[in-house]
C-alpha positions as CSV (number, residue, x, y, z in Angstrom):
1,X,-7.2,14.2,57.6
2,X,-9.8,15.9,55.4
3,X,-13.2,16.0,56.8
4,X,-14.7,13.1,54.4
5,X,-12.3,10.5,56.3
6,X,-13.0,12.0,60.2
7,X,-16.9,11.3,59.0
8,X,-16.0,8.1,57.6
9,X,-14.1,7.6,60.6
10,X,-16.5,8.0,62.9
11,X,-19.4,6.4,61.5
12,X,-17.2,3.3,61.3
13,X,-16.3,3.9,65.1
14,X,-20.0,4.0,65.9
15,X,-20.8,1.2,63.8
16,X,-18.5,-0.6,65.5
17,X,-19.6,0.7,69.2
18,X,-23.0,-0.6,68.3
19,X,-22.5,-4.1,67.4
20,X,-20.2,-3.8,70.7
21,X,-22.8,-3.4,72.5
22,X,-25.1,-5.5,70.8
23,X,-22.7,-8.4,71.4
24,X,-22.3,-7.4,75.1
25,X,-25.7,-7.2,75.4
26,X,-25.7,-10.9,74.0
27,X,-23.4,-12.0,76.5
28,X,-25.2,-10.5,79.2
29,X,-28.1,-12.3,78.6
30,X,-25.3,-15.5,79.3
31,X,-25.7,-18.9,81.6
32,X,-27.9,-21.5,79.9
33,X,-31.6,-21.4,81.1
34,X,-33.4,-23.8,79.8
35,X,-36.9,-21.7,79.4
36,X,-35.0,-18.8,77.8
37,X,-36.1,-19.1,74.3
38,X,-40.1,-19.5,75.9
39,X,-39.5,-16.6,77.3
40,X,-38.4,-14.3,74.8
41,X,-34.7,-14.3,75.3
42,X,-32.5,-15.3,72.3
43,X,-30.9,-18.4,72.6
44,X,-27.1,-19.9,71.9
45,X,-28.5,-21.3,68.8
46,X,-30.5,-18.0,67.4
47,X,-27.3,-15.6,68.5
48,X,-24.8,-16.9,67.2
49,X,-27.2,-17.3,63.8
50,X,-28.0,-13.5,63.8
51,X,-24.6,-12.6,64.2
52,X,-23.7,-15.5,61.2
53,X,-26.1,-13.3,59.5
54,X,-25.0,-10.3,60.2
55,X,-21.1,-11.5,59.2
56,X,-23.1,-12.8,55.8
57,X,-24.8,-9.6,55.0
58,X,-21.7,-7.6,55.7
59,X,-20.0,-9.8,53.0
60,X,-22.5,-9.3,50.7
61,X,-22.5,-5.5,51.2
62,X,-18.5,-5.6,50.7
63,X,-18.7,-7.5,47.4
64,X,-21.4,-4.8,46.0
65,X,-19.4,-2.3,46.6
66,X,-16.3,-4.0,45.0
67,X,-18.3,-5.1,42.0
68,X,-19.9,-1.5,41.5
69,X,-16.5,-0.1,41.3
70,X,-15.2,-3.0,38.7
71,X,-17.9,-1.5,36.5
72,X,-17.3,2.1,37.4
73,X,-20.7,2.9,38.8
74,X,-18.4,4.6,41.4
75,X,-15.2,6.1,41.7
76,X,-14.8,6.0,45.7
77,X,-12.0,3.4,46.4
78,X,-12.0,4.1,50.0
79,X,-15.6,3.3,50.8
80,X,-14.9,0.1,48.9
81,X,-11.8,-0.4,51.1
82,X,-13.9,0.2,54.3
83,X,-16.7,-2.3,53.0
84,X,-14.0,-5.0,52.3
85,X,-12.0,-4.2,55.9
86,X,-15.6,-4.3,57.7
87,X,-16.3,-7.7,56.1
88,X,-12.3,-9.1,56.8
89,X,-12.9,-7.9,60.3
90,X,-16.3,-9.5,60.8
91,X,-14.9,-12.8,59.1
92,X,-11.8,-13.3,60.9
93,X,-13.9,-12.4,64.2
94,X,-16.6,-15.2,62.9
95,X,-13.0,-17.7,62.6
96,X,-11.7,-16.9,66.0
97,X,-14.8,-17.1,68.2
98,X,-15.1,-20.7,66.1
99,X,-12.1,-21.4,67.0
100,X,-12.6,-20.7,70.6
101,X,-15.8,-22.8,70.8
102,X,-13.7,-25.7,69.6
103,X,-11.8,-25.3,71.9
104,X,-14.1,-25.1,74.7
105,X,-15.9,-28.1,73.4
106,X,-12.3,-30.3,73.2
107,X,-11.4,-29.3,77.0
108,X,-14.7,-30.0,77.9
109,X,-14.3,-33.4,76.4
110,X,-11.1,-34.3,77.7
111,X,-12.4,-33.6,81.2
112,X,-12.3,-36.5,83.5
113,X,-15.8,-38.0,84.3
């Protein structure tokens, strides 16, 4: 590997470490206290929104990128690969944490009363 790609490497690996944390961070905060949001703590609602937004803006970044290169404003096809991988990633995360809050919800409505 040349040194471009061990950079590029590791910044994803960092970027990725931080919105780790973020996220565990997030779920640390967990249990549902009805005088969170008073209090300063973030919400269900207003996480999963900033990490929604997040997801977005990560989209948005990707198709930039993709779109600069379609006009050849740059010639770097891996940092538009990274940029579309980073915003697959985030999407198909975004689809399965759906998919596990539907499920969630269905058990819990299927529960005997």
């Amino acid at each position: 590997m040349s040194t471009i790609d061990q950079s590029r490497l590791l910044q994803m690996r960092s970027s990725i470490l931080n919105q780790n944390q973020a996220l565990q961070r997030a779920a640390g905060r967990g249990g549902i206290d009805a005088g969170g949001a008073a209090e300063g703590k973030p919400d269900f609602g207003s996480a999963i929104s900033a990490a929604l937004e997040q997801v977005n803006a990560q989209q948005h970044r990707a198709s930039d990128v993709s779109e600069a290169y379609e006009r050849g404003d740059t010639h770097d096809i891996v940092s538009v690969m990274i940029e579309r991988q980073k915003a697959s990633l985030g999407f198909e995360t975004t689809l399965q944490v759906r998919n596990k809050l539907l499920s969630a919800y269905r058990d819990i409505m299927n529960m005997p009363v």
